[in-house]
C-alpha positions, 0 to 999 in steps of 0.5 A: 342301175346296170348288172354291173352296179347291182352286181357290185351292191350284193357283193358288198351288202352280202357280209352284213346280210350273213351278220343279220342272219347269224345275229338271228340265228343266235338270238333263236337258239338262245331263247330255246335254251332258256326256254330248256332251262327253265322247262327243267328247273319245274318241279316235275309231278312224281309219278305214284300209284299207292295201290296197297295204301298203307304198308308196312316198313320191313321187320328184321328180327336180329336188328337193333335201333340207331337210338342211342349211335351218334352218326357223321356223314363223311361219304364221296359226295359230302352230304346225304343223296336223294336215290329217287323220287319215287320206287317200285313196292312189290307184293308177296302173296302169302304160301298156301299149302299144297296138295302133294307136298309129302312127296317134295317134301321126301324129295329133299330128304333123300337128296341130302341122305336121309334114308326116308324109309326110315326117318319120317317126317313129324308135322309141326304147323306149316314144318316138316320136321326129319331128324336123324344122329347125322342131320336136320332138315326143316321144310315150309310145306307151303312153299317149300323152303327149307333149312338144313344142317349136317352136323359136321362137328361130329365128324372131324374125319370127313374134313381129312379129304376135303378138297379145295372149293373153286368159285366156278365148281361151288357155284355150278354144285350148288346150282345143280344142288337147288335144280335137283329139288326144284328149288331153284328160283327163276330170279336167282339165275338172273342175280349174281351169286356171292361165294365166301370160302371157309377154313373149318378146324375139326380140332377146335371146331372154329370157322375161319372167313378166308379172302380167298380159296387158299385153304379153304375146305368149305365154300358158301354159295349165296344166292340173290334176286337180280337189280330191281332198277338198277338197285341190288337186293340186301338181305337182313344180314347184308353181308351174307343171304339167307338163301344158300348153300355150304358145300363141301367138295371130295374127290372122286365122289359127291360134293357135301352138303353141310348146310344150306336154306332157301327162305324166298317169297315170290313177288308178283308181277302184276300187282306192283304199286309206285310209293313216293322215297324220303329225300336224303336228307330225310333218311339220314335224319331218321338214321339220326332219330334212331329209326334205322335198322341196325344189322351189323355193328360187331364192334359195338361202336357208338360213334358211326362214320358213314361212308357210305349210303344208296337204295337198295332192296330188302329181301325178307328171310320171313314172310312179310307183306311186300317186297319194298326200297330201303336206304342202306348205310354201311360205315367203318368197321361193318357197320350196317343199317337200314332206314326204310325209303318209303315216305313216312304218310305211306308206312304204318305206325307201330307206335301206340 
């Protein structure tokens, strides 16, 4: 065979040699990918570290038992949604008392106007209790959460020259508020804060939740803890938390505090531990079997269309043992409840 002929014989078996390589190369790719498939279609092992063993579900004291609701799912999905395998349980370790909490303690006092050279503090418990005709404050001397009230309702003339909150001045006063008694946690400059606006009428002594600031004279700053994983953070009343700060703002002269709490538990950071989640399906049937925590139901409907559910994490306004997933179920007309996300075989029975 010359050149010519062998040149003549690559030249025409060429077009079959691509066609055998391409064949090769299709066949290989293809079972890679069944190889892929099937690799994923495996049941996968959930990762847990079950570190605290059995724990308790959340307790909520205001809510009630989904016993006796019936319930239809019509959510954007057309059936219950598993959020994940396995969730992060966080430990709150219990407050202990401090040595100097007299003087913090007179620290929040005097930033709210008590005149504490003559308002002292009775200790009740764990409280430090000061009262006077204007106002009530309440502080844990373990951990110095508080709860305050200004009677407002006996002082219709302090509304005369309310002025009209903005989101950003409520927001920065509150803020300036908390940072002012060192009662600002880190977690809540991570969080987004909510801000609702109020119409109070000093006549008939009736709150109005506005949409908007348009007549508004009070403004509610509520503060939250950031996504844990991608899952915001609910608090036993969901529409509202329990750490915040109503403000009232005057021209030409300080802002007002009207009321505010701060009812926050650190968590820790190094003992967190990994418990297995109920399925969807299973946290829906335990919403069904009236296991659910039920917040909000202001219409007394018996009849519930949940629209919608997902994972969230509950932040107890008491102190509890963990800081730990529920699933959360919102439906018509505010309806709200909580089913806790942790498997049944890692929660502590109450039932005798």
């Amino acid at each position: 065979m010359n050149l010519t002929e062998l040149s003549y014989n690559i030249r025409k078996a060429m077009p079959l040699a691509f066609l055998v390589i391409l064949v090769i190369f299709i066949i290989f790719y293809a079972i890679n990918l069944i190889l892929q498939v099937i690799e994923l279609k495996r049941i996968q092992p959930i990762y847990t570290n079950t570190v605290f063993g059995k724990i308790r579900a959340p307790q909520i004291n205001n809510a009630s038992s989904s016993a006796g609701l019936s319930f239809r799912l019509d959510t954007v999905d057309g059936k219950p949604i598993t959020a994940t395998d396995s969730a992060k349980v966080f430990y709150l370790p219990p407050p202990v008392a401090r040595f100097g909490y007299r003087e913090k303690v007179y620290l929040i006092a005097k930033t709210l106007g008590f005149n504490t050279d003559i308002v002292k503090y009775q200790l009740q418990g764990d409280k430090a209790v000061l009262t006077d005709p204007t106002q009530d404050l309440t502080v844990d001397i373990r951990n110095f959460n508080f709860t305050y009230q200004f009677h407002f309702e006996n002082t219709p003339e302090l509304f005369t020259n309310a002025a009209t909150p903005t989101t950003k001045e409520s927001q920065d006063r509150a803020v300036n508020f908390l940072q002012k008694i060192n009662r600002y946690p880190d977690e809540f400059t991570q969080g987004t804060p909510n801000i609702i606006f109020f119409n109070y009428n000093p006549e008939i002594k009736q709150f109005k939740q506005l949409d908007r600031n348009t007549g508004a004279n009070l403004a509610e700053v509520d503060f939250y803890r950031p996504d844990v994983d991608g899952f915001p953070v609910v608090s036993p009343t969901f529409f509202n938390s329990q750490n915040y700060v109503m403000v009232m703002m005057i021209p030409n002269s300080e802002p007002r505090i009207i009321k505010a709490q701060i009812n926050f538990f650190e968590k820790s950071g190094q003992q967190v531990g990994y418990y297995p989640v109920k399925t969807g399906d299973q946290a829906f049937s335990a919403l069904k079997e009236g296991q659910g925590l039920v917040v909000s139901n202001p219409d007394g409907v018996n009849k519930v269309v949940i629209k919608t559910m997902g994972l969230g994490y509950f932040e107890p306004d008491f102190y509890q043992d963990y800081f730990q997933p529920v699933y959360v179920f919102t439906g018509d007309n505010n309806f709200v409840a909580y089913v806790p996300a942790i498997t049944d075989d890692y929660l502590i029975s109450d039932k005798k």
